[in-house]
Structures are given as structure tokens and as C-alpha cells.
Backbone bond lengths (Angstrom), bond angles and torsions (degrees), N, CA, C in turn:
res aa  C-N    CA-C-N  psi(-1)  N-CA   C-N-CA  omega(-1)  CA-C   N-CA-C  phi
1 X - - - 1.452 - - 1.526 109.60 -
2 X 1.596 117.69 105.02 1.248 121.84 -159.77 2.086 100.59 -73.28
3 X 1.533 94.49 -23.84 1.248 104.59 -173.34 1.834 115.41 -80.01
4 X 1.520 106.26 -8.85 1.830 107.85 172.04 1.318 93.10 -88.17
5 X 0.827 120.02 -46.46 2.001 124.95 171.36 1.222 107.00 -24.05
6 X 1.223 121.23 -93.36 1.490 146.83 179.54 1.533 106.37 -31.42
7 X 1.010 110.21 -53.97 2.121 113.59 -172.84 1.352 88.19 -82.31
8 X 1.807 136.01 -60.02 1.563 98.81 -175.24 1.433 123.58 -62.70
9 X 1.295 132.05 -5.79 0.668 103.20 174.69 1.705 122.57 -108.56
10 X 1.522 110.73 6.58 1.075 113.93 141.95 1.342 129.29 -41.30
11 X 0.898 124.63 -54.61 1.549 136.25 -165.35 1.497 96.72 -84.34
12 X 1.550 124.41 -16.20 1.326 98.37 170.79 1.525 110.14 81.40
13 X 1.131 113.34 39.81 1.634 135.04 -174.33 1.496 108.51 -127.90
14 X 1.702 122.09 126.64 1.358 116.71 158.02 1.578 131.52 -73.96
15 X 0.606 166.91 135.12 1.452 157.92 165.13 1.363 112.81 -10.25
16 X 1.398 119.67 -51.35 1.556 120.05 161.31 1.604 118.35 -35.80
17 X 1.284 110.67 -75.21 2.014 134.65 -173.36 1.787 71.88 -37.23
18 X 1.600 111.80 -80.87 1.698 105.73 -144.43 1.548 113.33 -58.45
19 X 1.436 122.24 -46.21 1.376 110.99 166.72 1.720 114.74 -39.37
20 X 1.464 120.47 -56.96 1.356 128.05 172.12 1.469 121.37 -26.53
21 X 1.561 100.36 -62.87 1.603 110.57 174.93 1.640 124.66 -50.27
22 X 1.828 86.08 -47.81 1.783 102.62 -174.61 1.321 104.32 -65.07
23 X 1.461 147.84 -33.34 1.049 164.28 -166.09 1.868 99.23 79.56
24 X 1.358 105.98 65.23 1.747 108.47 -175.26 1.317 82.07 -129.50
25 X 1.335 109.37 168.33 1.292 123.90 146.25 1.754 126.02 -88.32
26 X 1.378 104.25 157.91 1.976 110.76 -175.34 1.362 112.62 -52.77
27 X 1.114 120.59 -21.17 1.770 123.41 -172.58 1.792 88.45 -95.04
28 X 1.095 131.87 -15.48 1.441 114.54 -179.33 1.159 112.56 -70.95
29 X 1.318 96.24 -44.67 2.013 121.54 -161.78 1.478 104.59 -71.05
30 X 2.055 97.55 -20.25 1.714 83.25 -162.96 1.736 97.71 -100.54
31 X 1.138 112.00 -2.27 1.778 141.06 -171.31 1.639 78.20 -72.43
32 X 1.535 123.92 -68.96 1.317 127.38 -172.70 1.205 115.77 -48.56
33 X 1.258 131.37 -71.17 1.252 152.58 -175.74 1.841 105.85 -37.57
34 X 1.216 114.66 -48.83 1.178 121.36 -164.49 1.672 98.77 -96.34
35 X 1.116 125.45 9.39 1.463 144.86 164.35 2.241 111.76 68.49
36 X 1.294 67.25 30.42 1.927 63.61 148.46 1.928 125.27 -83.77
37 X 0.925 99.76 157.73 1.285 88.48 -165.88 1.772 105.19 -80.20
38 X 1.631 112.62 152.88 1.707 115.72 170.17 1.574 99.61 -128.18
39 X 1.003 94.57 168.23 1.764 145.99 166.49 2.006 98.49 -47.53
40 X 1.201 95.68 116.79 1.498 95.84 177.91 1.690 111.28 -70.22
41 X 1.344 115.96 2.69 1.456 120.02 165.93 1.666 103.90 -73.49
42 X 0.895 112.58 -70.51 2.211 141.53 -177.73 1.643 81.56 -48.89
43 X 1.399 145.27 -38.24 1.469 126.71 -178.81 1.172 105.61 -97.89
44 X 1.134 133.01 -3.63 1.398 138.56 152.49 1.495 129.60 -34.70
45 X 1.426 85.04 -74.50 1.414 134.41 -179.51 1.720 114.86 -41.76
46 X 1.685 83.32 -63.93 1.499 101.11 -174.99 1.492 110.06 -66.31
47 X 1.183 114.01 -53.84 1.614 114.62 164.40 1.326 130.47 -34.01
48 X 1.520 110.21 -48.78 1.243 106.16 166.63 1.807 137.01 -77.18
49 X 0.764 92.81 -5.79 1.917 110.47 168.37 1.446 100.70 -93.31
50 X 1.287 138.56 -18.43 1.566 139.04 172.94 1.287 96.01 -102.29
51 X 0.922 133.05 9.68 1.574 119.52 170.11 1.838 114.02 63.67
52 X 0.980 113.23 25.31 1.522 114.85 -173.65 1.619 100.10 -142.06
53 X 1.662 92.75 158.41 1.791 104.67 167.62 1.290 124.62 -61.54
54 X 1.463 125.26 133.45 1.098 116.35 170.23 1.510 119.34 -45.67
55 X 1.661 129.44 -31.85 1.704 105.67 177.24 1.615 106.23 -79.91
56 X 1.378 119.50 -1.61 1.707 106.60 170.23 1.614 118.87 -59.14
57 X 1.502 94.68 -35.23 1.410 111.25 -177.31 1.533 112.43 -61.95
58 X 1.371 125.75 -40.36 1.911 131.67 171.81 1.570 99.83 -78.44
59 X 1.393 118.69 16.81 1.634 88.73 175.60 1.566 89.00 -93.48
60 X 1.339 106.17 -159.78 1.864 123.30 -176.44 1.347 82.83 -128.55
61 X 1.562 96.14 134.23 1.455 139.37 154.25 1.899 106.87 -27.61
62 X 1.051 109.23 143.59 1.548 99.63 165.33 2.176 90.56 142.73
């Protein structure tokens, strides 16, 4: 998900910090990132520590 990319690293977060926050682990976030599919809980999650909706998170970067 080119678009979890882009907002963590907006915020200035490693993959570590955001798993941390989300209460996930780094292989989840990076499972995400690299677009395996998750659990609409784990996109929940992540969304809400980025301050955005979980469907902002499935759009593409651009």
C-alpha cells in the first residue's frame, strides 16, 4: 500500500513507532505496506494512529 507508505511517513514514523502505537507488530505493518492483504481490525487500527479512514489507506498514492 503505496498510500500507508506515504502517511507513515508523513508523520515521521518507522514501521516499528506505528506497529507500536497500533498495538501490531513490525512484520504486520511491513506485511501491509508491501500489500498483503489484513484484517479490517489491523486497518482499523492503523488508520487510526495516522489520523485517517481506513478506505484512505486502500487508495494509491499519487
Amino acid at each position: 500500500m503505496d498510500r500507508l507508505i506515504n502517511l507513515r511517513e508523513e508523520k515521521v514514523l518507522s514501521q516499528r513507532e506505528l506497529a507500536r502505537m497500533a498495538g501490531l507488530t513490525h512484520t504486520t505493518v511491513w506485511r501491509l505496506e508491501h500489500g498483503r492483504e489484513a484484517r479490517p481490525g489491523t486497518i482499523r487500527k492503523v488508520a487510526s494512529v495516522l489520523g485517517v479512514e481506513p478506505r484512505d489507506l486502500l487508495k494509491r498514492a499519487g
